[in-house]
N, C-alpha and C positions, 0 to 999 in steps of 0.2 A: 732256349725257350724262356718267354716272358709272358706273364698276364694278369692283371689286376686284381688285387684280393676284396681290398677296400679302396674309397676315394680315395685314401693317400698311399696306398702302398703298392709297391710292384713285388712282386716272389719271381726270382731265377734258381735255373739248375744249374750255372757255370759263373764263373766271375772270373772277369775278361783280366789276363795277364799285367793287361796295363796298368788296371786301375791299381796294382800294388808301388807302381810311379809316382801315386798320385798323393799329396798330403791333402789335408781333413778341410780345408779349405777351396780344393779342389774339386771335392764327391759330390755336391750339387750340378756341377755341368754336365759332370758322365752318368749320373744316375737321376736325377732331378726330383728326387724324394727318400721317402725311407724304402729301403731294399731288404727283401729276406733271402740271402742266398743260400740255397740246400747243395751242399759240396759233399761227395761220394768218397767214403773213405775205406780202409781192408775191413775196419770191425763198426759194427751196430750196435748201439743207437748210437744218434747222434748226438756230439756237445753241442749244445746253444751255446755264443758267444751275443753278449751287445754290448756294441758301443754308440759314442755320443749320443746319448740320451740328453747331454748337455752336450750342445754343439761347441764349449768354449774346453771339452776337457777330452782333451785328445790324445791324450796317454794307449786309451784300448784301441784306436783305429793304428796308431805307430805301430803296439807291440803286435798286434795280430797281423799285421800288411807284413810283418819283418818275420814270423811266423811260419805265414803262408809262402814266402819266400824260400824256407828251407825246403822246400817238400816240390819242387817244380822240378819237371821230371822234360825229356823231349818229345814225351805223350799230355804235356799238361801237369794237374796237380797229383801229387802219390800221396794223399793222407793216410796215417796210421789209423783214425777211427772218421766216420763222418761227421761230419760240420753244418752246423743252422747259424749262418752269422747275419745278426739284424743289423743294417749302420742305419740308426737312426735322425736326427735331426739333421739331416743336409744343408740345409737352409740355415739355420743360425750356424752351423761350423761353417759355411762362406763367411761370414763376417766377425765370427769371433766370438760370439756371445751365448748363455745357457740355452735362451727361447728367444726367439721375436716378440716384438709386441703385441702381437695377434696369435699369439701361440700360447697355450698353459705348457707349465713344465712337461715336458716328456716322461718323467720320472713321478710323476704323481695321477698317471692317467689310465694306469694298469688295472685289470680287472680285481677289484675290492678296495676301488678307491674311495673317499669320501665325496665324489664330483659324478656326475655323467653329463651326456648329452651332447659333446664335442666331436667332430670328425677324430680327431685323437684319442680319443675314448676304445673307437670304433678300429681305428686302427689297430689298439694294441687287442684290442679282441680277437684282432682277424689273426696276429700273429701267434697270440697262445693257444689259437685252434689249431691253426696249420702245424706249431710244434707236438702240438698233443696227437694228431694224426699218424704223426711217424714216431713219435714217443720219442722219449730224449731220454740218455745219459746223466747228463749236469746241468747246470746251467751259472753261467759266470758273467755277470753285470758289470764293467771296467768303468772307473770316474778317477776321477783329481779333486782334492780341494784347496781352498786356498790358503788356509792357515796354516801354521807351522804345528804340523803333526806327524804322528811316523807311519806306516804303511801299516794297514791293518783290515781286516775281511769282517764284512757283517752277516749275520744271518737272522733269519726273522722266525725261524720252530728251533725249538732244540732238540734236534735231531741227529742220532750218529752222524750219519753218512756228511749229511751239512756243513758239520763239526770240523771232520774231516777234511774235508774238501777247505774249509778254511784254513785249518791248523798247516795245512801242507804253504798257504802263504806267508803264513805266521804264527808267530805265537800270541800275540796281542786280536782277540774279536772278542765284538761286538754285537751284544744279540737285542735288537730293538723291532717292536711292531706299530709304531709311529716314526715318521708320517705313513699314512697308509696308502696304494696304489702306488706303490715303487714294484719296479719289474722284478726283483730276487725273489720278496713276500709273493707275488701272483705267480713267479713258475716253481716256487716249494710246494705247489699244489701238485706238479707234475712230476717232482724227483729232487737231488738234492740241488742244493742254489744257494751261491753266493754272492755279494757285495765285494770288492776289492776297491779301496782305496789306496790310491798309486802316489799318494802327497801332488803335491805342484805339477801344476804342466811345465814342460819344459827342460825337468830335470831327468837325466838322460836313466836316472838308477830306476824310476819309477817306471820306464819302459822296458829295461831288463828286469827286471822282478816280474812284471807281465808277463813278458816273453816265457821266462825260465816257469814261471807256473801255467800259462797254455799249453806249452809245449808237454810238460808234464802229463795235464789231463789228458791231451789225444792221446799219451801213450800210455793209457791207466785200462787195466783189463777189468779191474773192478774197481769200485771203492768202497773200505773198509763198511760191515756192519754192528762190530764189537765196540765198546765206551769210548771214548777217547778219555788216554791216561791225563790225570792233573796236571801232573808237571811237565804234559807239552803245550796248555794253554795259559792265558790268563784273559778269562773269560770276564767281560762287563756286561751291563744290562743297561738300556737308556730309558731313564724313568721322567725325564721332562725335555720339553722343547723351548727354547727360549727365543722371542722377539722383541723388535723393536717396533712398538705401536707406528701405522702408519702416519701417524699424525705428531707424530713426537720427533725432533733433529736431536741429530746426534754428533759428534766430531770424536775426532780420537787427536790429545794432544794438545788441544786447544779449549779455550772456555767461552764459545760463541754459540755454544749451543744447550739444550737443557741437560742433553747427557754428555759427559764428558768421557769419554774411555782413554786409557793408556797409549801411548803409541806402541805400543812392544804387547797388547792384548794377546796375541795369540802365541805367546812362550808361556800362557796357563793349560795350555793345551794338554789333557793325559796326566796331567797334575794332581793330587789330593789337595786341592786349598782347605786348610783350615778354618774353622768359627774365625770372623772378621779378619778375612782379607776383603781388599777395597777392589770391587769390583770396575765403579766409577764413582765421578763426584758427578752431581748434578746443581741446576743454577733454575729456578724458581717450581721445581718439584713438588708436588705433595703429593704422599699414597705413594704406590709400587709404580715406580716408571717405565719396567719391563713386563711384557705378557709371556707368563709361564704355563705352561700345558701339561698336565702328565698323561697319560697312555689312556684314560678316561677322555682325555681334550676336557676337562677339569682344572681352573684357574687354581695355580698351586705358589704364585709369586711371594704367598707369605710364606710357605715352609722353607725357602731355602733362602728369601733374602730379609733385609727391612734396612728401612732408610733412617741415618741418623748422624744430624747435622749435614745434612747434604751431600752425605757421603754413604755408597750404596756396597753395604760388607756381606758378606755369608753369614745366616743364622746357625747354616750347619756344616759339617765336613762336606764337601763337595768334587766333583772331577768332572772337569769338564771337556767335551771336544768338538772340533769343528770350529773352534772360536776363528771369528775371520776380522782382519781389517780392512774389507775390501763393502763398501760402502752398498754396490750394487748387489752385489750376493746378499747382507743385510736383507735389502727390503728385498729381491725377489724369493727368498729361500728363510732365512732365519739366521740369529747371531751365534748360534752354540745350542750344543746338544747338552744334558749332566746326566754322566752316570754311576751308577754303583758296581761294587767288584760283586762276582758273581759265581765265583768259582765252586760256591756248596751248590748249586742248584746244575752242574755237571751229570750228577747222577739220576737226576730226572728226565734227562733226554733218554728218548726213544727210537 
């Protein structure tokens, strides 16, 4: 059974055998949109699962296809709990990229965004009603990114159960409520929810690490509502967002442009940089060449950086992540996230 939620989305109660043939490149011919499929498991509620939200980060569509695979029975699928899985952006994973050009990000379109007004908007409304309807378990948001960082889960309340649900990916998360209108932030309204970052596409560990924590949550009868102990996390907080003005060029490696960044940028990834490390050099600069945000969206480029002799150092201890060398991600998304360790404000979650 199929039928229309929103302009863009279809809702199923089955999800056809083959499509687990099928890679991310693929899911636009067989489904020709975003799909919510509600799969019947022994125990209720169900885990939300989404992937490609960025059609270019294909890590959650592999480990859950590989997933769903273990559980196929000669009646169909045998799930241990039930299943809400969105595959989002069909359309940019045919071709390889986060969004189309005619598309805002998928992941910044979620109800509490800073945007309305898009068919995409509307979309992801229709899907956190339909999950809210039948209530949910979890909720687990799969992505990739491009810079050299190690796996790690985000969450947007600090919340046991959250906490939890992360610590069991790892021990390194991330608790940030910028950018806002990400799908984790809009279904912690409905129960616990996380972020997982899976490193690079492509690399096969980031889809067993998936694999081995879905598989997990179907078979979770509860999850915990007591602290989570210190010394299973090491909890950060993301207290700015950093860009490159759209109007500003950038290179990494070369001096053709005003900002020059490193070629090896993103081995500061997860790192404490110290007061004056060299960020980048820059070539006819004046003032802060990078736009920095904190969680207010409050220009903050003076507290962490200042330019001097053309050369762009930390005013303060810093960590940063997400840093990427990939040019496109840059301007569609941002250069690096900076955060702070966070592990006393543990005992505030609720």
């Amino acid at each position: 059974m199929e039928f229309e939620l929103s302009e863009l989305l279809t809702e199923r109660d089955e999800l056809p055998l083959s499509l687990l043939n099928c890679d991310a490149t693929q899911l636009h011919d067989q489904l020709g949109g975003p799909t919510l499929f509600h799969l019947r498991g022994r125990r209720e509620p169900a885990l939300f699962v989404s992937v490609l939200m960025h059609g270019n980060e294909t890590t959650g569509w592999d480990a859950i296809r590989e997933v769903l695979r273990k559980f196929v029975t000669s009646d169909g699928l045998d799930l241990p709990r039930s299943l809400s899985l969105f595959v989002g952006n069909t359309a940019a994973a045919q071709v390889g990229v986060r969004h189309l050009d005619d598309q805002p990000d998928y992941n910044r379109v979620w109800p509490g965004s800073d945007t309305d007004g898009t068919p995409e908007h509307g979309l992801m409304r229709a899907v956190m009603d339909r999950v809210a309807d039948r209530e949910m378990f979890a909720s687990v948001d799969i992505h990739n990114n491009t810079g050299l960082n190690p796996h790690y889960a985000c969450v947007n309340v600090l919340e046991h159960q959250s906490l939890h649900l992360a610590a069991l990916f790892g021990r390194t998360v991330v608790y940030f409520v910028r950018p806002r209108g990400v799908a984790s932030m809009a279904m912690a309204a409905l129960g616990p929810s996380v972020t997982l970052e899976c490193g690079k596409v492509g690399h096969r560990h980031g889809v067993d690490h998936a694999i081995d924590f879905l598989d997990a949550c179907l078979h979770l009868s509860t999850i915990p509502t007591h602290p989570v102990a210190r010394h299973d996390v090491d909890l950060y907080h993301t207290v700015a967002i950093v860009r490159v003005p759209e109007q500003t060029s950038f290179t990494f490696g070369a001096d053709t442009a005003a900002i020059q960044f490193p070629r090896d940028l993103d081995t500061m990834n997860f790192r404490e940089l110290p007061i004056g490390t060299l960020l980048a050099e820059t070539n006819g600069v004046y003032g802060q060449p990078l736009d920095v945000r904190d969680e207010q969206d409050c220009e903050v480029a003076e507290r962490f950086f200042r330019l001097e002799d053309g050369r762009l150092i930390t005013r303060i201890p810093v960590m940063p992540s997400m840093l990427t060398c990939d040019p496109m991600v840059i301007r569609q998304d941002c250069l690096c996230y900076l955060m702070e360790r966070y592990d006393d404000h543990l005992d505030e979650a609720g």
